[in-house]
C-alpha positions as CSV (number, residue, x, y, z in Angstrom):
1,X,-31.7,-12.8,45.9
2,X,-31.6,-15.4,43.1
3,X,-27.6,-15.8,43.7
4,X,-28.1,-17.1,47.4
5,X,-31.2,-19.3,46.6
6,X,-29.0,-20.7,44.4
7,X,-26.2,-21.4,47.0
8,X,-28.4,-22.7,49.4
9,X,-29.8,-25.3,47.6
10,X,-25.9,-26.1,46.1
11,X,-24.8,-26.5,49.7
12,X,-27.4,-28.1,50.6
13,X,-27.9,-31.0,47.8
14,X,-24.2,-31.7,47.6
15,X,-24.3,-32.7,51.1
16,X,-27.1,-34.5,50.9
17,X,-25.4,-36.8,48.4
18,X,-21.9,-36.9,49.7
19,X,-20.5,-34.4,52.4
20,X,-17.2,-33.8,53.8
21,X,-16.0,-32.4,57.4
22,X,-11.7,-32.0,57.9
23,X,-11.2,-35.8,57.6
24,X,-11.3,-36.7,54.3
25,X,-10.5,-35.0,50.9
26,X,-13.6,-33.3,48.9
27,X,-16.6,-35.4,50.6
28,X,-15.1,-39.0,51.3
29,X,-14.9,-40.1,54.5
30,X,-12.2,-42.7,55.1
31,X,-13.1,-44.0,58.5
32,X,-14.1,-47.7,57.6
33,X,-11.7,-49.6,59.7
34,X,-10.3,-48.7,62.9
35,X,-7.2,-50.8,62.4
36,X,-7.1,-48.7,59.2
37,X,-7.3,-45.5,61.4
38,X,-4.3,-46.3,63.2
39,X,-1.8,-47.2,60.7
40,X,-3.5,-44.0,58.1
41,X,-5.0,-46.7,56.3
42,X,-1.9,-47.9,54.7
43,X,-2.1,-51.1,52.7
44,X,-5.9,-50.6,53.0
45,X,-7.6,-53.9,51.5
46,X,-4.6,-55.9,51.6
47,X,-3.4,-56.4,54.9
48,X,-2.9,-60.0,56.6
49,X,-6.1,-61.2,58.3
50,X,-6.6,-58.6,60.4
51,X,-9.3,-56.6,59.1
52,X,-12.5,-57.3,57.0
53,X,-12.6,-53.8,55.5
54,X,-11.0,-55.3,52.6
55,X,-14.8,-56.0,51.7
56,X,-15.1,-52.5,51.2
57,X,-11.4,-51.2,49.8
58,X,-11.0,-54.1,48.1
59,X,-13.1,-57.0,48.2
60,X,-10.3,-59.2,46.2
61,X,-8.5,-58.9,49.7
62,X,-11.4,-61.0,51.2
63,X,-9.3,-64.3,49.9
64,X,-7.4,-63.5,53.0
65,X,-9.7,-63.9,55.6
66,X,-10.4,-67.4,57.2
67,X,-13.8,-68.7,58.3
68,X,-16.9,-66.8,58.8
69,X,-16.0,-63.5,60.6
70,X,-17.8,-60.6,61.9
71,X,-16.3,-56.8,62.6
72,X,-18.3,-53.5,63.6
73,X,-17.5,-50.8,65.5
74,X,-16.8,-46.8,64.7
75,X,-15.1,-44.2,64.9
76,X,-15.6,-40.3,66.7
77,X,-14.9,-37.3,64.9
78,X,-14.2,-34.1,66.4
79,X,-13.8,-31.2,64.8
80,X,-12.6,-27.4,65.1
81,X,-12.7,-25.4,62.6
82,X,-12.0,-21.3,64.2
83,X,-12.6,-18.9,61.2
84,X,-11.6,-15.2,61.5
85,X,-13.0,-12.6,59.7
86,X,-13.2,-8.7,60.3
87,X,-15.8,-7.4,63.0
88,X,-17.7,-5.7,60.3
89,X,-18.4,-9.3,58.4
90,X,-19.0,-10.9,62.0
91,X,-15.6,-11.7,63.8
92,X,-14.4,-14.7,65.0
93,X,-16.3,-18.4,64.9
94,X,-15.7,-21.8,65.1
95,X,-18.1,-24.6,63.0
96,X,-17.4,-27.5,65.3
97,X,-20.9,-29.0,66.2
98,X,-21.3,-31.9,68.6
99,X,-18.9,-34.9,67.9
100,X,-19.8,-37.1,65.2
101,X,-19.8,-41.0,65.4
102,X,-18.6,-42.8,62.2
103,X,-20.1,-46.9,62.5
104,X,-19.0,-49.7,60.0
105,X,-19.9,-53.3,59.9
106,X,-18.3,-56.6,58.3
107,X,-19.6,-60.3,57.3
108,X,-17.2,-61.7,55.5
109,X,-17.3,-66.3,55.0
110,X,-15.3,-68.5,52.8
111,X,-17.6,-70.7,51.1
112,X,-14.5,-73.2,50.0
113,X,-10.8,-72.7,48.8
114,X,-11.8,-70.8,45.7
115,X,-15.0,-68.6,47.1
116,X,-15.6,-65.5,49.6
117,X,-18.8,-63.4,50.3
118,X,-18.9,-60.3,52.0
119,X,-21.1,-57.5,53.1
120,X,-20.5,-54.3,54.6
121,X,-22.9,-51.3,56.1
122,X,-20.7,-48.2,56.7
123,X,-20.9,-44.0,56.2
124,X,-18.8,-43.3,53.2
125,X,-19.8,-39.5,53.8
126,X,-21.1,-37.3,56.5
127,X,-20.9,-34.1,58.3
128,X,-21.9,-32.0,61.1
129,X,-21.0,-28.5,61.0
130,X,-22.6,-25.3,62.8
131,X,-22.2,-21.3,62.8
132,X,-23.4,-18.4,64.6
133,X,-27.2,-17.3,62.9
134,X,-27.2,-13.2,62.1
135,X,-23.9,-13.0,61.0
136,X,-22.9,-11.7,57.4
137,X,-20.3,-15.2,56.9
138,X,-23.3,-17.2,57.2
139,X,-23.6,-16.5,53.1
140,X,-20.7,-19.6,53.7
141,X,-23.0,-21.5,55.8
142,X,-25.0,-21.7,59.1
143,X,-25.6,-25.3,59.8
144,X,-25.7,-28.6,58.7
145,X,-25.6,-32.5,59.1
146,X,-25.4,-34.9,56.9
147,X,-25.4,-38.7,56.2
148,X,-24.9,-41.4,53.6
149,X,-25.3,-45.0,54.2
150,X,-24.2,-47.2,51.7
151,X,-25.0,-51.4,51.9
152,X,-22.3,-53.6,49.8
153,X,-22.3,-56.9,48.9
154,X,-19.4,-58.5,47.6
155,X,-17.5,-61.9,46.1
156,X,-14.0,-63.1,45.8
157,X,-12.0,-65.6,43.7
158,X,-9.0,-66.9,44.2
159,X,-7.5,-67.6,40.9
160,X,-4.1,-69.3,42.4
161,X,-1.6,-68.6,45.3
162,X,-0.9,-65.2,43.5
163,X,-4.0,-63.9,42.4
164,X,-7.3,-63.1,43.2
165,X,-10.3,-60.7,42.1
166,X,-13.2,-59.3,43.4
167,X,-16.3,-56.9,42.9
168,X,-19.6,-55.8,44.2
169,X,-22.0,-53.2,43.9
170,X,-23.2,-50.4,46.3
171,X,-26.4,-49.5,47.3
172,X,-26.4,-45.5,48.9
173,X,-29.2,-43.8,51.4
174,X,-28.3,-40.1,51.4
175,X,-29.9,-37.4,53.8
176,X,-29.3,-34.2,54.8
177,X,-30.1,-30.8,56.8
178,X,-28.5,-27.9,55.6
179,X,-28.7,-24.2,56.4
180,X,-27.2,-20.8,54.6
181,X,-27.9,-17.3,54.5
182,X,-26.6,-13.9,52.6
183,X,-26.9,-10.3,53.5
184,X,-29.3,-8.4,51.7
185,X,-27.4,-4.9,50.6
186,X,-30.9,-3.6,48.8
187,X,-34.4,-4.6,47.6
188,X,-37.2,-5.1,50.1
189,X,-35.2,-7.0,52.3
190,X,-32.4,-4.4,52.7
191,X,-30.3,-4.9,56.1
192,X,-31.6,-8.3,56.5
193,X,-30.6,-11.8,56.3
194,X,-31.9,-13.8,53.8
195,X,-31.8,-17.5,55.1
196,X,-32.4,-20.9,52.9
197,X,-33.2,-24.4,54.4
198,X,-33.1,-27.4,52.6
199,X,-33.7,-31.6,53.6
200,X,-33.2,-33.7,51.0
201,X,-32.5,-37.4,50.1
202,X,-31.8,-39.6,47.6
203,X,-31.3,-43.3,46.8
204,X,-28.5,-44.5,44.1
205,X,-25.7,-47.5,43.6
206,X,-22.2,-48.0,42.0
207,X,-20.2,-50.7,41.7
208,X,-16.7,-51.7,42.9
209,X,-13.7,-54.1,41.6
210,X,-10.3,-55.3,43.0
211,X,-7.7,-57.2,42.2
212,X,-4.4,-58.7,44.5
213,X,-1.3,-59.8,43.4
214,X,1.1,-61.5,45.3
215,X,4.7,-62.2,43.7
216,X,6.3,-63.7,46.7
217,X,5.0,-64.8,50.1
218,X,6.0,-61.5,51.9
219,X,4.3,-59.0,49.6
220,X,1.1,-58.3,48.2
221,X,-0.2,-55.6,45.7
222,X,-3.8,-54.9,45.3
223,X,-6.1,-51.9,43.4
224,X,-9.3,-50.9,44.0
225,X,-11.6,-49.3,42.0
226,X,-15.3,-47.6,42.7
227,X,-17.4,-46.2,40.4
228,X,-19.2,-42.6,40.4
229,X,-22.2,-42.6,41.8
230,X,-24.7,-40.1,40.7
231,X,-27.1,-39.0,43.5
232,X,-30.4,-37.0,42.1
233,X,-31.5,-35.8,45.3
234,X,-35.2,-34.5,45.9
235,X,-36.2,-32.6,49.0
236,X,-37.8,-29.3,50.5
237,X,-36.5,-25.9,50.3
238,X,-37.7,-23.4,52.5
239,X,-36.8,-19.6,52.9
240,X,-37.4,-16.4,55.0
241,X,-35.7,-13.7,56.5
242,X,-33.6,-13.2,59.7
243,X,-32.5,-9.7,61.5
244,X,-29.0,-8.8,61.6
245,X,-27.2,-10.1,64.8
246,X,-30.4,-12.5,65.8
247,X,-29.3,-15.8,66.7
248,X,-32.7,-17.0,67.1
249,X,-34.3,-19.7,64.4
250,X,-35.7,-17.8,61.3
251,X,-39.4,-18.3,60.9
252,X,-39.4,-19.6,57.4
253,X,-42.5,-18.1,54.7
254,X,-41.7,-19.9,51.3
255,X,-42.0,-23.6,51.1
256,X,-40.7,-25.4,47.6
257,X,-40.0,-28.7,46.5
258,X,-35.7,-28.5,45.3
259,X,-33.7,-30.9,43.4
260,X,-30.5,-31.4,41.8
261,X,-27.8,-33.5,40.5
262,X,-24.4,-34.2,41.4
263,X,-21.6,-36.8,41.1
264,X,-19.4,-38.6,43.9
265,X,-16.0,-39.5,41.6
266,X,-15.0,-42.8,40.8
267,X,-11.9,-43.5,43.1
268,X,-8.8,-45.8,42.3
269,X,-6.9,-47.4,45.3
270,X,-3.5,-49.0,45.0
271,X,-1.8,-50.9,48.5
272,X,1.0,-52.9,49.1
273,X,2.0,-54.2,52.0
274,X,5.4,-56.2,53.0
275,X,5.6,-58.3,55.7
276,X,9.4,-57.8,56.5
277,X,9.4,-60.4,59.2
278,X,6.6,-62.6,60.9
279,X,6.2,-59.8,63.4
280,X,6.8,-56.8,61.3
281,X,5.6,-55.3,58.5
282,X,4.9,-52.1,56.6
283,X,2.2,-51.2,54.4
284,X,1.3,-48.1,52.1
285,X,-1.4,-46.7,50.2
286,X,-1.9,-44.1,47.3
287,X,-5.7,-43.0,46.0
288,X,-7.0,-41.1,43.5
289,X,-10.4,-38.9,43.1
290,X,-11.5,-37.6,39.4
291,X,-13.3,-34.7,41.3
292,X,-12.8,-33.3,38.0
293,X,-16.4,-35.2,37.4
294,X,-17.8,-32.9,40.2
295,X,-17.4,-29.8,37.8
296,X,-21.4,-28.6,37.6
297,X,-24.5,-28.6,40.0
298,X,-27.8,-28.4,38.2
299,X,-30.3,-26.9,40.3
300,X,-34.3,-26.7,40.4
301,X,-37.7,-25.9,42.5
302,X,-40.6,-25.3,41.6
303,X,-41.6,-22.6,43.7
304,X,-43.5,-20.0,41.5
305,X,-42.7,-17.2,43.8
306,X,-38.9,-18.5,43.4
307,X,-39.6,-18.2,39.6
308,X,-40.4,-15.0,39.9
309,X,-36.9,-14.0,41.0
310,X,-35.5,-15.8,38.6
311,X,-34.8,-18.7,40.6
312,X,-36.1,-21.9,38.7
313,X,-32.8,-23.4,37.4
314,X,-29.8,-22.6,37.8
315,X,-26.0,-24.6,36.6
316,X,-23.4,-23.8,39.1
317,X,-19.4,-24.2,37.9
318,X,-17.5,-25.8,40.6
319,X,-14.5,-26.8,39.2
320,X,-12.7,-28.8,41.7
321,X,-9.4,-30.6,40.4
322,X,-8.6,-34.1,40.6
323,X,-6.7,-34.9,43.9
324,X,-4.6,-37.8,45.6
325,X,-3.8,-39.2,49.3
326,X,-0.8,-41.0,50.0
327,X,0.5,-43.1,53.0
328,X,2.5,-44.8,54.8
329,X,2.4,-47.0,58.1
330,X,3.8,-50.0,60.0
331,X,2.1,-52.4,62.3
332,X,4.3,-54.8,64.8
333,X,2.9,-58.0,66.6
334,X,4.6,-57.6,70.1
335,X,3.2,-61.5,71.1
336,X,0.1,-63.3,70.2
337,X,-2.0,-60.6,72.4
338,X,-0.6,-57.0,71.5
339,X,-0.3,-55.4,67.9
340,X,0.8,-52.0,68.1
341,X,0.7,-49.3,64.6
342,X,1.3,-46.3,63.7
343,X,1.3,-43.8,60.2
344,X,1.5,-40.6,58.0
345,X,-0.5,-39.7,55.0
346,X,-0.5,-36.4,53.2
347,X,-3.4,-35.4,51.0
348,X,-4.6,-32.5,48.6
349,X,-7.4,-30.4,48.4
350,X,-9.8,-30.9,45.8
351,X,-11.5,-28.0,46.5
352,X,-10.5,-24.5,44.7
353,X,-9.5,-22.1,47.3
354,X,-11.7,-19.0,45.5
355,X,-14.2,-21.4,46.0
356,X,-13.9,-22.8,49.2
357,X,-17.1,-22.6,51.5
358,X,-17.3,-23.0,55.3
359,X,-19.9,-26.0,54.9
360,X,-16.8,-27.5,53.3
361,X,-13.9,-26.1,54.5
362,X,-11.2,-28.3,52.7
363,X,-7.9,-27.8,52.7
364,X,-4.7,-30.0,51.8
365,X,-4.1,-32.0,55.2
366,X,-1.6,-34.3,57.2
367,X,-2.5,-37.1,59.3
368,X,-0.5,-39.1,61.8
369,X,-1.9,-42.0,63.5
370,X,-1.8,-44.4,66.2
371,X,-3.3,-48.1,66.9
372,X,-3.0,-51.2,68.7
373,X,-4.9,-54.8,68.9
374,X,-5.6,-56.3,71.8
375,X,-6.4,-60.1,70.9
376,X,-8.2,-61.6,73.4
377,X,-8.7,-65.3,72.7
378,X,-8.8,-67.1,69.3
379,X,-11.8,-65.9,68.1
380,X,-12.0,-62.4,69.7
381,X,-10.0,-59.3,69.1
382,X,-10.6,-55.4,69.8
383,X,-8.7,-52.7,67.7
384,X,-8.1,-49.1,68.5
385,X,-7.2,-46.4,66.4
386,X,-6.2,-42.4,66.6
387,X,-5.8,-40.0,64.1
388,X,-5.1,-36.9,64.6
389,X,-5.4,-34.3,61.3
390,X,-4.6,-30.6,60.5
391,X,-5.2,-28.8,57.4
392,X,-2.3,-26.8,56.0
393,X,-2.0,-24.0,53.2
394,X,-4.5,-21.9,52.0
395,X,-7.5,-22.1,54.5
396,X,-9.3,-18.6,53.1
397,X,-13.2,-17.5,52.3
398,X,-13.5,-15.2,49.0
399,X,-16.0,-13.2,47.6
400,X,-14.6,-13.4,43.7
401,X,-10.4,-13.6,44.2
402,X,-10.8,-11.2,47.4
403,X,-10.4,-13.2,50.4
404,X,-12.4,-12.0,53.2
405,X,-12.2,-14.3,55.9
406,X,-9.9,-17.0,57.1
407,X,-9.5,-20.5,58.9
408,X,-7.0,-19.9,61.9
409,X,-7.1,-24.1,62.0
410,X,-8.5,-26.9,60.3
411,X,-7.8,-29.9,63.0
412,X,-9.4,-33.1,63.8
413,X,-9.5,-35.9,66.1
414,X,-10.3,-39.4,65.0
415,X,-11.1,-42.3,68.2
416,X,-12.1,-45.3,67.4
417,X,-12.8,-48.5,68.7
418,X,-14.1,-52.0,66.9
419,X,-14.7,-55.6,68.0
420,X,-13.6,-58.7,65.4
421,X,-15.3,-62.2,65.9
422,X,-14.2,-65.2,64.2
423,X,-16.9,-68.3,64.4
């Protein structure tokens, strides 16, 4: 009983913080530029004028950006993710829940020659993922939905022609619904399900840094760095018991206050982009996560009745590895109306496939992409963006190194549209 309480509230608490779905690595989300979606956010930060993300990849990149200039749109996820497992542990099901919209927003202004400001409100991480209730693979995870919101200001300097720097800080709203369940074999809940709920949230910050280089005219260089940012998120955890094939909700009976502690990894993000003629150009990106940080989960409640069972504190060993994304794209002004883009990234799996659960179903991945810009007038311009992503390799459940149920696909869809205004 004490081992599922356990990975309820782990499940639970780590999404709460930072949560993944199938389109990022570990719990990032990359969708904070639709320009950026359709080229697979090659040359992220750096790229011409075209897109004030930089104030979130980069802010250094800001130094790039005329004016005062405004950008928001977002992006739809949809998911599938159809899991397999023998009829005895429940059969086949599929965690896709309803699509999930991804926003961002950018102010960016160039107080002189030498100054920039920015802001940006975006979703870093989020998720949205739902199973069958009275099933034995919901000890993997029934449902959840998560959210972080993160508010960043930022500045720019523009040392000389070739260099500029930038920083800000982050400021991170994090909340989430999460469900789980386990089987129970014996005890006085024997042939039941023993379900967990928890909502929690938490507030926190990090900080941010860039720097761009440009040698020559045609090329520029840039890397990013974020900080970790260490979420110690607070919440309710509830629990009761469910029949065996039910779907219906679970009437809940114990009602606790949870907590725990984890760690979103400091990232580093080199770009470079090359603009091989005044039309064309090509870009590319490579990041890196120390998930290696995300290596415990230190759980409590205060539930006396939770106590009881042994379930006050627990330390949970994760041990995800670091992992990297790398890409590649091109973008190509057909006239002063019409940009078209397109690119491939490849990315691994932080996640360690014995311990790979269906609220986070990572797997390594490929992306290919697809964009355009539709420029309107001289001060208006709309961007779409399409992604489309499927997880390859290993795609398994386990219970200890026996693997017990597996992912058929990991694919998703990314649609995005966003707006640009230059005053």
């Amino acid at each position: 009983m004490s081992r599922f309480i356990f990975r309820s509230l782990a499940a639970a608490v780590l999404g709460a913080c930072a949560v993944s779905s199938v389109q990022a690595g570990g719990f990032m989300l990359y969708e904070q530029s639709v320009a950026g979606t359709g080229r697979a956010y090659a040359g992220a930060g750096v790229h011409r004028d075209d897109d004030l993300s930089a104030a979130w990849y980069n802010p250094a990149g800001m130094t790039l950006l005329d004016g005062t200039q405004i950008q928001f749109g977002g992006t739809i996820v949809f998911t599938t993710m159809d899991l397999h497992a023998s009829p005895m542990m429940g059969g086949r099901d599929n965690g896709r829940k309803k699509f999930v919209p991804v926003p961002n927003m950018y102010l960016t202004h160039k107080v002189n020659d030498s100054w920039w400001l920015g802001l940006s409100l975006n979703v870093p991480y989020g998720m949205a993922q739902e199973y069958a209730r009275g099933r034995m693979m919901n000890n993997w995870g029934v449902n959840s939905e998560m959210k972080v919101f993160d508010l960043s200001p930022s500045i720019a300097y523009k040392v000389n022609d070739k260099l500029s720097v930038g920083g800000g800080f982050s400021i991170q709203y994090a909340k989430s619904w999460v469900e789980s369940a386990e089987y129970q074999a014996k005890g006085p809940y024997q042939g039941k399900l023993a379900y967990g709920r928890l909502v929690a949230d938490s507030w926190s910050a990090g900080v941010n840094l860039g720097v761009m280089w440009t040698p020559v005219e045609t090329l520029r260089l840039g890397i990013g760095w974020r900080s970790e940012v260490r979420h110690d998120a607070d919440g309710t955890y509830r629990f009761g018991i469910g029949n065996l094939g039910d779907s219906s909700p679970t009437a809940y009976s114990i009602h606790a206050k949870g907590s725990a502690t984890v760690r979103a990894p400091q990232n580093i993000t080199l770009s470079a982009v090359w603009d091989v003629t005044p039309k064309w150009d090509l870009a590319a990106t490579i990041r890196w996560y120390q998930w290696s940080s995300f290596d415990k989960l230190i759980i409590k409640n205060d539930s006396k009745q939770l106590a009881m069972m042994g379930a006050s504190t627990k330390v949970m060993d994760n041990d995800w590895k670091n992992s990297w994304f790398f890409s590649i794209g091109t973008d190509y002004r057909i006239n002063d109306e019409w940009t078209v883009r397109a690119g491939f990234a490849y990315e691994d799996s932080p996640v360690v496939n014995e311990k790979r659960t269906a609220l986070i179903p990572d797997a390594d991945r490929i992306w290919i992409s697809l964009g355009a810009t539709w420029k309107m007038n001289k001060q208006l311009r709309t961007d779409f963006g399409f992604t489309w992503i499927h997880g390859v390799g290993n795609m398994g459940l386990y219970k200890g190194e026996q693997k017990v149920a597996e992912y058929d696909n990991i694919d998703c869809i990314l649609l995005g549209a966003q707006m640009v205004y230059k005053f």
